[in-house]
RODO-2510 file (C-alpha; in nm, 4 decimals, decimal comma):
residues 463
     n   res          X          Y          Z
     1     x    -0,6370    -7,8707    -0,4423
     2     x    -0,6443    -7,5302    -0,6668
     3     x    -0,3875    -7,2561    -0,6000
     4     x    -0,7167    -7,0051    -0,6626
     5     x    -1,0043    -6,8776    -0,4239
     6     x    -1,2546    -6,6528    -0,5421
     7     x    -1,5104    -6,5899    -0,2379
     8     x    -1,7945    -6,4369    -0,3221
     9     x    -1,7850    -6,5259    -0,6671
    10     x    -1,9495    -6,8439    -0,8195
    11     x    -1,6271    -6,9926    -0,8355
    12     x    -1,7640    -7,3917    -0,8510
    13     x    -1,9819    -7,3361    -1,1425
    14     x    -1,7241    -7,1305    -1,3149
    15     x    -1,4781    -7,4415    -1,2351
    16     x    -1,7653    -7,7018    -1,3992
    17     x    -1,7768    -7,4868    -1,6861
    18     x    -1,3879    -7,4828    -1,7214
    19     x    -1,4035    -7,8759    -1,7251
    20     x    -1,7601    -7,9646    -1,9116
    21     x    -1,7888    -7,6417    -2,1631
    22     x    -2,0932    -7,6085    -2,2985
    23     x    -2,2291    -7,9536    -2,1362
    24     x    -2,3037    -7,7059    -1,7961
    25     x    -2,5610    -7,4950    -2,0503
    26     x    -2,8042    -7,7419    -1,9846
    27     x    -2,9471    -7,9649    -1,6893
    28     x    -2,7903    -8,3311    -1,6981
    29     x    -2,9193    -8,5423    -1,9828
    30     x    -2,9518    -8,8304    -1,7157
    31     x    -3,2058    -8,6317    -1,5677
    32     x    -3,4334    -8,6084    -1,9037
    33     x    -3,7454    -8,7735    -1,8433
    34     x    -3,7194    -8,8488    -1,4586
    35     x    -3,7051    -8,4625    -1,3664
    36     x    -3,9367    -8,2008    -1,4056
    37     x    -3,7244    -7,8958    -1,4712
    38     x    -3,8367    -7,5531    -1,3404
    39     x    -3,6497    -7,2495    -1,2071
    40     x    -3,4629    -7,3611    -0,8702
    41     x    -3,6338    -7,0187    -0,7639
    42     x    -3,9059    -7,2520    -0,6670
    43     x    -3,7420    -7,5025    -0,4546
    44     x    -3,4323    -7,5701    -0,2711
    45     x    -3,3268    -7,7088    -0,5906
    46     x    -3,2132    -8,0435    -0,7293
    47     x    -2,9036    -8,0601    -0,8769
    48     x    -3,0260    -8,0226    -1,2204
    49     x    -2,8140    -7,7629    -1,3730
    50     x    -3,0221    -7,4794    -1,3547
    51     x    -2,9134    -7,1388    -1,1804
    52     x    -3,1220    -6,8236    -1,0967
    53     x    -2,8334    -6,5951    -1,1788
    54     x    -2,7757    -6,4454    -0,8583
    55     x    -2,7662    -6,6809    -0,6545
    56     x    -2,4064    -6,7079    -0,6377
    57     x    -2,4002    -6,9019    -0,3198
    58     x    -2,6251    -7,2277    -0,4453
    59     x    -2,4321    -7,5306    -0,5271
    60     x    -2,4301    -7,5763    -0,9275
    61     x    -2,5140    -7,9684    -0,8999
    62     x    -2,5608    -8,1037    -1,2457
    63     x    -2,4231    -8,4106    -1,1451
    64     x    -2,1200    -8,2973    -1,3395
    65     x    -1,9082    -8,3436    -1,0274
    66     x    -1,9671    -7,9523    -1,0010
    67     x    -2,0435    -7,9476    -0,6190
    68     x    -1,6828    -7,9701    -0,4923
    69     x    -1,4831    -7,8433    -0,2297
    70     x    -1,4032    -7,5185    -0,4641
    71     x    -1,7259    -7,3540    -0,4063
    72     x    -1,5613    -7,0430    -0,1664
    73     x    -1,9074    -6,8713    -0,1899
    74     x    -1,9773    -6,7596     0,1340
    75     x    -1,8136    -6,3929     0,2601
    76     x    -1,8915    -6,0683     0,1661
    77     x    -1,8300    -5,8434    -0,1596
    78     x    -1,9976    -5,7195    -0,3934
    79     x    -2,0950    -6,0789    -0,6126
    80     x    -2,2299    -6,2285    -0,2691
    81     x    -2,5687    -6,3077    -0,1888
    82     x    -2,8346    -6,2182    -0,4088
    83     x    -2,6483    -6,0368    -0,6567
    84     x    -2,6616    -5,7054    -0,7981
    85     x    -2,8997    -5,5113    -0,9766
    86     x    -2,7503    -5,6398    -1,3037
    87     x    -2,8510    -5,9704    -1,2330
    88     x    -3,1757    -5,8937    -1,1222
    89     x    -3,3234    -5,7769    -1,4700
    90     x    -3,4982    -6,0435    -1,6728
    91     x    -3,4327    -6,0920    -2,0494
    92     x    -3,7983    -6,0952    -2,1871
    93     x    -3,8361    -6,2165    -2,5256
    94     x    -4,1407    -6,0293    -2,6989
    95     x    -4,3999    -6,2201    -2,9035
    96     x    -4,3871    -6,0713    -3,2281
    97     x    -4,0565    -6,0877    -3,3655
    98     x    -3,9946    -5,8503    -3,7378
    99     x    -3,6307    -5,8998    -3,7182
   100     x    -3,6509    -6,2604    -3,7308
   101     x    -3,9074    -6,2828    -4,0208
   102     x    -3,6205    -6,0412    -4,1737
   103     x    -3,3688    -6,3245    -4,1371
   104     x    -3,6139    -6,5651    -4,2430
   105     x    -3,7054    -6,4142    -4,5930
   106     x    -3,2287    -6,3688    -4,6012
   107     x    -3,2244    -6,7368    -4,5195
   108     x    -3,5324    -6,8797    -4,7178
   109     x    -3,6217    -7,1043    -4,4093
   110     x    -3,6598    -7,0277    -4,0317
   111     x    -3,3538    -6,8639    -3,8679
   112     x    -3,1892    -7,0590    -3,5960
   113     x    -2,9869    -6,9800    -3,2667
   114     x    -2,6792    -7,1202    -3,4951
   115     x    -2,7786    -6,8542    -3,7245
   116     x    -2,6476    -6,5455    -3,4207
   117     x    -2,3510    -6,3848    -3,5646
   118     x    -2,0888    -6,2632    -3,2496
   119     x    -1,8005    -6,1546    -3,4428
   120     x    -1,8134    -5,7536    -3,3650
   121     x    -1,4919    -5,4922    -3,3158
   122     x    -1,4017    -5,4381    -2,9458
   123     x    -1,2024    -5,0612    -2,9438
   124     x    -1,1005    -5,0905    -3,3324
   125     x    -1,0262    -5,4501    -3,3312
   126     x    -1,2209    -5,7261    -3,5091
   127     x    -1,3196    -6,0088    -3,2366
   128     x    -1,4847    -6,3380    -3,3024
   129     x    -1,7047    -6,2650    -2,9678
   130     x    -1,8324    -5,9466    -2,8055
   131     x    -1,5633    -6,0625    -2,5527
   132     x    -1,2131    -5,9194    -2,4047
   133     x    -0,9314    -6,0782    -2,1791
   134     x    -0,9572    -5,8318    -1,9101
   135     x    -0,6546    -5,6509    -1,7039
   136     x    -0,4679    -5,8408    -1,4397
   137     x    -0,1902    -5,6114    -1,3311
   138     x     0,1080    -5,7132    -1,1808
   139     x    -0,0345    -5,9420    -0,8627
   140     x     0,1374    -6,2568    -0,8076
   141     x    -0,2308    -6,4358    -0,9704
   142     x    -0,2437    -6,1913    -1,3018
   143     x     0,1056    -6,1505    -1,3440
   144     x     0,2492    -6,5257    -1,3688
   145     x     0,1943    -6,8686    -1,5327
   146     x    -0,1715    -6,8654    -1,5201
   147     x    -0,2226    -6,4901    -1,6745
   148     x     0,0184    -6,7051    -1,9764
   149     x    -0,1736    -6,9256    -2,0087
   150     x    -0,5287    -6,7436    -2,0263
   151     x    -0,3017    -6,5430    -2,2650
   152     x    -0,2439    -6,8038    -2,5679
   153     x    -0,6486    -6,8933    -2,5242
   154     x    -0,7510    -6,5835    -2,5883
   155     x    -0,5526    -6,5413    -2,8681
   156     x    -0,6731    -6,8785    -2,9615
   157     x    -1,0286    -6,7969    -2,9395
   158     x    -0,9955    -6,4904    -3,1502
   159     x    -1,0714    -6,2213    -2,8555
   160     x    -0,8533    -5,9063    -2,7310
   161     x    -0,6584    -5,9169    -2,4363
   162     x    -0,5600    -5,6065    -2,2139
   163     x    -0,2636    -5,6550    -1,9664
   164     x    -0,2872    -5,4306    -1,6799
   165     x    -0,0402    -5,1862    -1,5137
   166     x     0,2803    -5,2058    -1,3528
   167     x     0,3931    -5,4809    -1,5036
   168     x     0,7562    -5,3156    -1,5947
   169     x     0,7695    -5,0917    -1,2587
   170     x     0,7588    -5,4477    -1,0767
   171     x     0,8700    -5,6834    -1,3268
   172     x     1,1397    -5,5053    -1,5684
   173     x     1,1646    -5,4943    -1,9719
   174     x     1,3934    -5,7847    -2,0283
   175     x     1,3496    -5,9825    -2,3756
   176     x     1,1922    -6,3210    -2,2819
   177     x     1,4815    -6,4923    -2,3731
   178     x     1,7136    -6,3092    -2,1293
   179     x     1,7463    -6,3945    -1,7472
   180     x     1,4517    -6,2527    -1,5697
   181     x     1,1812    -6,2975    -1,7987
   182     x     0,9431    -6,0240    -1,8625
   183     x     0,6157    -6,1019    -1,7680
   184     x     0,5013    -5,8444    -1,9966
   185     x     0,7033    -5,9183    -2,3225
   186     x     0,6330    -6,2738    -2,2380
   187     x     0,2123    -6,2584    -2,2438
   188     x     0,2202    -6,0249    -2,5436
   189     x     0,4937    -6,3122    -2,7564
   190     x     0,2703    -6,5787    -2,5979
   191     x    -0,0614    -6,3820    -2,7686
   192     x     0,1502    -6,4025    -3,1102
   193     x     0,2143    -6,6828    -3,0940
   194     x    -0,1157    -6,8452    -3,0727
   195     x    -0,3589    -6,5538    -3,1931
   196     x    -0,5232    -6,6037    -3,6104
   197     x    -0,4389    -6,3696    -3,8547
   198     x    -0,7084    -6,0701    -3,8843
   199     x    -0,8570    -6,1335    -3,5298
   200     x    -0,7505    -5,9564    -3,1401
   201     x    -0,5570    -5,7701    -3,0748
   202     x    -0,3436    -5,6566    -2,7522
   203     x    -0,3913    -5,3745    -2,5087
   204     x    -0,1371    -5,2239    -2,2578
   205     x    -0,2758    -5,0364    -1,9383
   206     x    -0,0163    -4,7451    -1,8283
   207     x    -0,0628    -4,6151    -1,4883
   208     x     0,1377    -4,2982    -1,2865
   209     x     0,3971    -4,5361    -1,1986
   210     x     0,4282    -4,6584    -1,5560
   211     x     0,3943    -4,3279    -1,7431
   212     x     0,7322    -4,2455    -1,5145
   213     x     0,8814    -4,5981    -1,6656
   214     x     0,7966    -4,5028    -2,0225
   215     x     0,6587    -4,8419    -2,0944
   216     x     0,4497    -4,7199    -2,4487
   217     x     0,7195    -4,5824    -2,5251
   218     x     0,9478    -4,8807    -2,4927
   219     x     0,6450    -5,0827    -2,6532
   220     x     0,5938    -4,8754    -2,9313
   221     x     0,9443    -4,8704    -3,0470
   222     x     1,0069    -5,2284    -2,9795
   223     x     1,0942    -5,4031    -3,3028
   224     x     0,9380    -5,7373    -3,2010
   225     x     0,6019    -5,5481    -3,1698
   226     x     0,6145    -5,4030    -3,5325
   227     x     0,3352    -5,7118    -3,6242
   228     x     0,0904    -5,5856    -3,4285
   229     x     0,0976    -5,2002    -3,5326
   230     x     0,1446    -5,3396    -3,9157
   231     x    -0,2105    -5,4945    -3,8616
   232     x    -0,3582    -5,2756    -3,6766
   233     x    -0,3750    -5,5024    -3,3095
   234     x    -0,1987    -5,2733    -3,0459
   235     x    -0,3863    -4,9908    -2,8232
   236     x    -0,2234    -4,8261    -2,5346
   237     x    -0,5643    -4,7510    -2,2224
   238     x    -0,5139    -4,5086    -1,9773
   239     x    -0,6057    -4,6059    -1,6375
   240     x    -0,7904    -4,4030    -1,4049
   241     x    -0,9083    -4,6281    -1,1804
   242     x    -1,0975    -4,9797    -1,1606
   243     x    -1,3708    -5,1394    -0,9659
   244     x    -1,2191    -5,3219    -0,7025
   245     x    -1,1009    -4,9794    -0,5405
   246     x    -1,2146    -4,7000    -0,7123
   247     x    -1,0409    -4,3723    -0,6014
   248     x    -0,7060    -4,5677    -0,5098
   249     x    -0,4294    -4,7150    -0,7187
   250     x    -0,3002    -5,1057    -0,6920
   251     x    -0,2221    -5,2588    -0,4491
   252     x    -0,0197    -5,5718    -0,3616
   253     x     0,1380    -5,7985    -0,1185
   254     x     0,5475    -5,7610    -0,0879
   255     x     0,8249    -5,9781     0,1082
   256     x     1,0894    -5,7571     0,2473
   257     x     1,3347    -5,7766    -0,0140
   258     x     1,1223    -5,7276    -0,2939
   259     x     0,9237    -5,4308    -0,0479
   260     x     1,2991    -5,2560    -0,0752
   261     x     1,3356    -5,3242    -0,4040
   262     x     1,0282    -5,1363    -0,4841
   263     x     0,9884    -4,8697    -0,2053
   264     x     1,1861    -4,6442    -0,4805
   265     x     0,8937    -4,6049    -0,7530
   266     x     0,6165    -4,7193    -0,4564
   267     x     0,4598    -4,6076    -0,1647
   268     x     0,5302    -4,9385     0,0868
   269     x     0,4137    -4,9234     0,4451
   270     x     0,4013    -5,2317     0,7418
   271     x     0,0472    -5,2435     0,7767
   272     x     0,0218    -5,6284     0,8503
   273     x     0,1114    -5,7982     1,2250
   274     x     0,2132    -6,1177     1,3003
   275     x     0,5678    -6,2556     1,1837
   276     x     0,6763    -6,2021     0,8480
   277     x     0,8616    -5,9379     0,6592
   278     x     0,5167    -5,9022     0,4169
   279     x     0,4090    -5,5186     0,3566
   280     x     0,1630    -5,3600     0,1656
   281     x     0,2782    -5,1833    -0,1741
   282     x     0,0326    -4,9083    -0,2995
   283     x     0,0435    -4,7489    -0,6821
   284     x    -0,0885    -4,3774    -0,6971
   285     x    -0,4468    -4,3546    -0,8760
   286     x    -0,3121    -3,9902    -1,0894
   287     x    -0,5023    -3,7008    -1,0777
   288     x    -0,7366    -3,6280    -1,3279
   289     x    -0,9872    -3,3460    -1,4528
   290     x    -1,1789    -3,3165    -1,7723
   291     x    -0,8941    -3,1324    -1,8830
   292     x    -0,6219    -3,3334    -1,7987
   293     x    -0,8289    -3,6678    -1,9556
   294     x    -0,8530    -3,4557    -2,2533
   295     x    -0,4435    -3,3876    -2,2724
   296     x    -0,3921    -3,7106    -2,1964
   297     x    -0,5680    -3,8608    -2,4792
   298     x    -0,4498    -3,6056    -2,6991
   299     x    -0,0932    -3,6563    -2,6027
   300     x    -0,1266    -4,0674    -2,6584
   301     x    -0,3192    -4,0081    -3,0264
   302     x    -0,0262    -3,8125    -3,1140
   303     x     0,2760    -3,9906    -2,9648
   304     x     0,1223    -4,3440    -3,0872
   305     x    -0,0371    -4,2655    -3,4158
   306     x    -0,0031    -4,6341    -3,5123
   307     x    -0,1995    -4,7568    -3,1908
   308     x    -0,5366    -4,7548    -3,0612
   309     x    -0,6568    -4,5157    -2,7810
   310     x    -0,8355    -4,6893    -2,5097
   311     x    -0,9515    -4,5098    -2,1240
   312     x    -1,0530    -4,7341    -1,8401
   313     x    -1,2618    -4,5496    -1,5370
   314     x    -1,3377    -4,6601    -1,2132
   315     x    -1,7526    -4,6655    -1,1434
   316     x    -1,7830    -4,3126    -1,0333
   317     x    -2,0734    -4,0859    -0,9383
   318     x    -1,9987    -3,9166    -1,2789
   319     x    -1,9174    -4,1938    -1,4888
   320     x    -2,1402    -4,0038    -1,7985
   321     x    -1,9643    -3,7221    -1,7943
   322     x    -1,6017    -3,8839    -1,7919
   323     x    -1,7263    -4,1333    -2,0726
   324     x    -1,8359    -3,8545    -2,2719
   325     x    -1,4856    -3,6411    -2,2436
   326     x    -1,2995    -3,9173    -2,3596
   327     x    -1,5179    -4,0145    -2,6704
   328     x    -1,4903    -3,6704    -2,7537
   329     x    -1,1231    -3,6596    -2,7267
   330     x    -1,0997    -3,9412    -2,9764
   331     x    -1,0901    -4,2786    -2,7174
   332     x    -1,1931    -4,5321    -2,9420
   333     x    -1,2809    -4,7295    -2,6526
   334     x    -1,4011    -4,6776    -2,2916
   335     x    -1,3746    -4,9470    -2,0242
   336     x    -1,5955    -4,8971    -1,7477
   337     x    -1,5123    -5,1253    -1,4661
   338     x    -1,8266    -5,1727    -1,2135
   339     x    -1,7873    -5,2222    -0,8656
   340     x    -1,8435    -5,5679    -0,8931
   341     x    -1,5281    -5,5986    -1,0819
   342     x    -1,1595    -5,6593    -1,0005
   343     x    -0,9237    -5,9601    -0,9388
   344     x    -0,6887    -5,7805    -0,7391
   345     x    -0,6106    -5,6811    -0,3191
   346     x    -0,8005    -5,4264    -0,2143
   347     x    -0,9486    -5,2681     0,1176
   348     x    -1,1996    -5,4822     0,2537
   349     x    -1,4214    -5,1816     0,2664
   350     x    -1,3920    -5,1044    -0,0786
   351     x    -1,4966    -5,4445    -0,2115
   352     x    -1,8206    -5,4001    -0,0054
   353     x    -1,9063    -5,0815     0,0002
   354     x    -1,7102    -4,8395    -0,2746
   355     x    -1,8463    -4,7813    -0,6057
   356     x    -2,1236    -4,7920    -0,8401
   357     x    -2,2700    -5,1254    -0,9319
   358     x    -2,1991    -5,1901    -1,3147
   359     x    -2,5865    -5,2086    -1,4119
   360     x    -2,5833    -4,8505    -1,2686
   361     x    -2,2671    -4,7200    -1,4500
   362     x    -2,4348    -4,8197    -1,7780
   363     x    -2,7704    -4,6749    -1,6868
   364     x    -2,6000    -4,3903    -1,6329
   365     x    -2,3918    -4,3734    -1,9283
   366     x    -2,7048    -4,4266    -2,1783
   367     x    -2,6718    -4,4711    -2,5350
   368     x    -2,2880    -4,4530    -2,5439
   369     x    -2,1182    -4,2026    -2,7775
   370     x    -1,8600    -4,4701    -2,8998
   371     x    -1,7353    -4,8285    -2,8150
   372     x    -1,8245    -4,8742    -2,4726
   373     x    -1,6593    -5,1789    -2,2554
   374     x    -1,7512    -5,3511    -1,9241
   375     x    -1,6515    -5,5535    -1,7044
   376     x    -1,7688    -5,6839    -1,3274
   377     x    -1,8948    -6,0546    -1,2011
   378     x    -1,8503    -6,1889    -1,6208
   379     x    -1,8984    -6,5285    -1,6243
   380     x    -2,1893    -6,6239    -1,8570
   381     x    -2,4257    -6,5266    -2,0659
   382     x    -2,6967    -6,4271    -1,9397
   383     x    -2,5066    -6,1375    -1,7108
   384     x    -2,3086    -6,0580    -2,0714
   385     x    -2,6322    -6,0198    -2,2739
   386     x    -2,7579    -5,7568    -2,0300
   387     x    -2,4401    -5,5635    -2,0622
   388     x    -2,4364    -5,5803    -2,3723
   389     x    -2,8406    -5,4942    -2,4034
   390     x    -2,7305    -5,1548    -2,1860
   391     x    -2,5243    -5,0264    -2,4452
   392     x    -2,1733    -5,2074    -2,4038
   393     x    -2,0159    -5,3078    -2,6949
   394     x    -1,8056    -5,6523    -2,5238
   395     x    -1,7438    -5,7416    -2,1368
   396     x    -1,4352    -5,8392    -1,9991
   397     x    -1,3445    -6,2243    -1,8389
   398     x    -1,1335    -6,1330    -1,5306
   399     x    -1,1306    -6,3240    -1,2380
   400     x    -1,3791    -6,5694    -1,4438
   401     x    -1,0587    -6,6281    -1,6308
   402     x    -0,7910    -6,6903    -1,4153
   403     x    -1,0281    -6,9935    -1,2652
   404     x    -1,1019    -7,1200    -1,5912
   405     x    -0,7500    -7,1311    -1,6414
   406     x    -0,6653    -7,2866    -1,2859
   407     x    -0,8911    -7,5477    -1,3838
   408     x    -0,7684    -7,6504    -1,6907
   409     x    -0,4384    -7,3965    -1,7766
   410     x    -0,4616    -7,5614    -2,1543
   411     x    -0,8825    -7,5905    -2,2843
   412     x    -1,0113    -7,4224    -1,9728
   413     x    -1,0640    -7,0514    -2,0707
   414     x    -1,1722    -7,1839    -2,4021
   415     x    -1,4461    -7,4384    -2,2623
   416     x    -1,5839    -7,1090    -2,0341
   417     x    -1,6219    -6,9245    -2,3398
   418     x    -1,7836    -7,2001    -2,5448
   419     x    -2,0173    -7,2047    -2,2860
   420     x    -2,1264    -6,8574    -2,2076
   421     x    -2,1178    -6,7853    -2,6605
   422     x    -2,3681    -7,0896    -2,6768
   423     x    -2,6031    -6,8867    -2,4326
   424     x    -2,5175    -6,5642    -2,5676
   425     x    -2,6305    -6,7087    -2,9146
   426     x    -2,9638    -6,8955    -2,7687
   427     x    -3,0662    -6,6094    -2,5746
   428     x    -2,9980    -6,3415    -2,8705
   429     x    -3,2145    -6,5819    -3,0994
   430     x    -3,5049    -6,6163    -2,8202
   431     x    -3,4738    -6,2144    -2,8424
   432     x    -3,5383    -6,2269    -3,2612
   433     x    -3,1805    -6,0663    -3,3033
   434     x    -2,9247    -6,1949    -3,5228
   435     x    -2,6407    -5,9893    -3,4167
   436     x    -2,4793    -5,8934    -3,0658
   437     x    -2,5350    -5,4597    -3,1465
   438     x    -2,9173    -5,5324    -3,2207
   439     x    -2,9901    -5,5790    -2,8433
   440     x    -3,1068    -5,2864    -2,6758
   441     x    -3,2654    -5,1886    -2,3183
   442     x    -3,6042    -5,3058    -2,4311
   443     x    -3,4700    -5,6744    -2,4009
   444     x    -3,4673    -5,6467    -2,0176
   445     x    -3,7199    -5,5706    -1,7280
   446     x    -3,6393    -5,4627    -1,4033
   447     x    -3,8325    -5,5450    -1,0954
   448     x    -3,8553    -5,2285    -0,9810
   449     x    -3,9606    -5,0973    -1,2597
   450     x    -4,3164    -4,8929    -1,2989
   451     x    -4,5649    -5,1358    -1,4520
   452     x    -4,6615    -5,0939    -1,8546
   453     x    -5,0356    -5,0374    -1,9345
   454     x    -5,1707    -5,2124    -2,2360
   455     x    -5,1410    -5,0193    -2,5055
   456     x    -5,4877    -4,8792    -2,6911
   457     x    -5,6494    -5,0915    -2,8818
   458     x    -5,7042    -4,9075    -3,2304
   459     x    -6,0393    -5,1170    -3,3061
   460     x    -6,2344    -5,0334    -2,9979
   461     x    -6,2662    -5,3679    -2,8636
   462     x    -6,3440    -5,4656    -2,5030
   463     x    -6,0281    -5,6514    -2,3514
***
């Protein structure tokens, strides 16, 4: 049995994909010619492979051994039932396609999905895929040997990785070699270790708590970092919140000692019953304004010339307007984190009922003034392409991760990815795009959108 739950979340398929790779793309070739394959929107479904998208709750069948006793889909949250809004839109492919007879006449024969070129640069960095590891923080999930080894695959597969705060309020700065490993210093070796030359690159989260530990400081000046500010591959991100609980800072589970331990840089309180010494530690979420964003970024671009400025936000009511302050303060990247996001402990209350929804945060955002990132409910393609159609420039693996990983801790991050770039590539194709930045909002249609008249036909004649 797994150490990982995800409820709400479609943790079997995610778990099939970690094992198969791109084998779960498709319906079981057993099935071919015995099965008539439509949308399982039409049935109760078969088994064949096929998902709706938001029907996170269906078994994933495919005869791949995928229906196990992992599937922890019932419960509440925000990836339950029938999905968000994101999930909703369709990706509708148009008839007439310029872009591929462009490619065509480049190619000298007809373009193929193995023609869709993913390498892009995610916040200054040059990435294989419009892909990022994202944040896990210093829970007892992100923080140990799983977050390692989702670490050296996404070095492997040529993708940035962000490691999320506290890590050094909780965990210390040790040298991985000393007693009391750093969990930090340990991830970012483990990165090097594995990661190509001229690809990735590593980001470091730095919340109130950590500010007040001076961990860019200590990372910056580190001499076993000097690689990755030589090549360009290390950004410092602000945090200002994230969408698991927006408005709050992290939170974790504590034993007594360690609730002691920490009570002097954290706010601890007994909030649990029952026998136990376990308590609840709480990080502060800062306080922020446009101006203070703006001297914070300021402060970081001069302090760490060498590395890359990067601001996450929580999905507020004025995500727009925060986005825009930090492009114009020089971010070269801005994380938004929708509501549907977050692999951390949090209020029950906030996972169902706090925060915009990601497809809203985008809407809201528009045509983005600069890399934008996001994150919430990744876990294949399909939900990635309409990020990315809304203006994102990569989305972030989270909890999508850490299964893959509990899966398979060696291939199983890697096989999810395989996966989910194998759609990204057939669906970009189906599109007539060639590239990740040529999709744009007129790739999707939402249901609730206002119906389009036919356009006037020049000639006159009767339709």
């Amino acid at each position: 049995m797994s150490a990982l739950a995800a409820p709400g979340f479609p943790e079997a398929r995610i778990r099939a994909r970690a094992r198969n790779g791109t084998a779960e793309v498709f319906p079981a070739p057993d099935a071919y010619g015995t099965e008539l394959f439509g949308p399982e929107a039409y049935g109760t479904g078969s088994g064949s492979g096929h998902y709706p998208g938001p029907d996170y709750g269906s078994s994933p069948g495919h005869g791949s051994g995928s229906s196990s006793n992992h599937d922890h889909s019932s419960g509440s949250g925000s990836g339950s039932g029938s999905g968000d809004s994101l999930d909703r839109a369709r990706i509708v492919p148009p008839v007439f396609t310029p872009e591929r007879l462009e490619k065509l006449i480049d190619l000298a024969r007809e373009p193929e999905f193995t023609d869709v070129d993913l390498t892009t640069r995610v916040g200054g960095f040059a990435s294989r895929l419009p892909l990022y590891l994202s944040a896990f923080g210093s829970t007892r999930a992100g923080s140990g040997d799983l977050a390692v080894h989702a670490t050296r695959q996404a070095a492997r597969l040529g993708i940035p990785m962000v490691i999320g705060e506290n890590m050094i309020p909780v965990h210390g700065y040790r040298r991985a070699g000393d007693a009391g490993r750093s969990a930090l210093l340990g991830r970012i070796e483990a990165y090097l270790d594995a990661v190509p030359d001229g690809v990735g690159g590593i980001v470091v989260q730095q919340s109130t708590e950590d500010a007040d530990s001076e961990v860019w400081n200590l990372l910056y000046s580190d001499p076993s970092l000097r690689p990755l500010l030589e090549t360009g591959r290390l950004a410092f991100e602000l945090k200002t919140g994230q969408g698991a609980k927006p408005g709050l800072g992290g939170m974790t589970v504590v034993g007594g000692a360690e609730a002691e331990q920490l009570a002097r840089r954290f706010t601890v309180r007994k909030v649990f019953d029952g026998p136990g010494e376990r308590q609840l530690r709480c990080a502060t979420p800062g306080t922020f304004t446009d101006e203070i964003l703006r001297q914070q970024l300021r402060f970081m671009r001069n302090n760490f010339p060498r590395a890359g400025t990067w601001v996450k936000f929580h999905p507020g009511r004025d995500i727009a307007d925060a986005a825009r302050t930090a492009w114009a303060a020089g971010a070269e990247a801005v994380t938004v984190d929708g509501a549907e996001g977050g692999t951390g402990y949090a209020p029950r209350v906030f996972l169902d009922q706090v925060g915009l929804p990601l497809a809203e945060c985008l809407r809201r955002i528009g045509r983005p003034g600069g890399c934008l990132l996001a994150s919430g409910g990744m876990w294949e393609g399909g939900r990635a392409l309409r990020a990315l159609a809304l203006g994102a420039g990569a989305v972030g693996l989270g909890r999508a991760a850490l299964i893959a990983v509990d899966e398979d801790p060696e291939h199983g991050l890697e096989r999810l990815v395989d996966a989910l770039a194998l759609e990204l590539r057939l669906l970009i194709s189906a599109l007539g795009k060639y590239e990740a930045l040529a999709l744009g909002p007129e790739d999707l249609w939402w249901p609730d959108a206002p119906a389009q008249r036919p356009a006037p036909d020049p000639l006159g004649a009767v339709r």
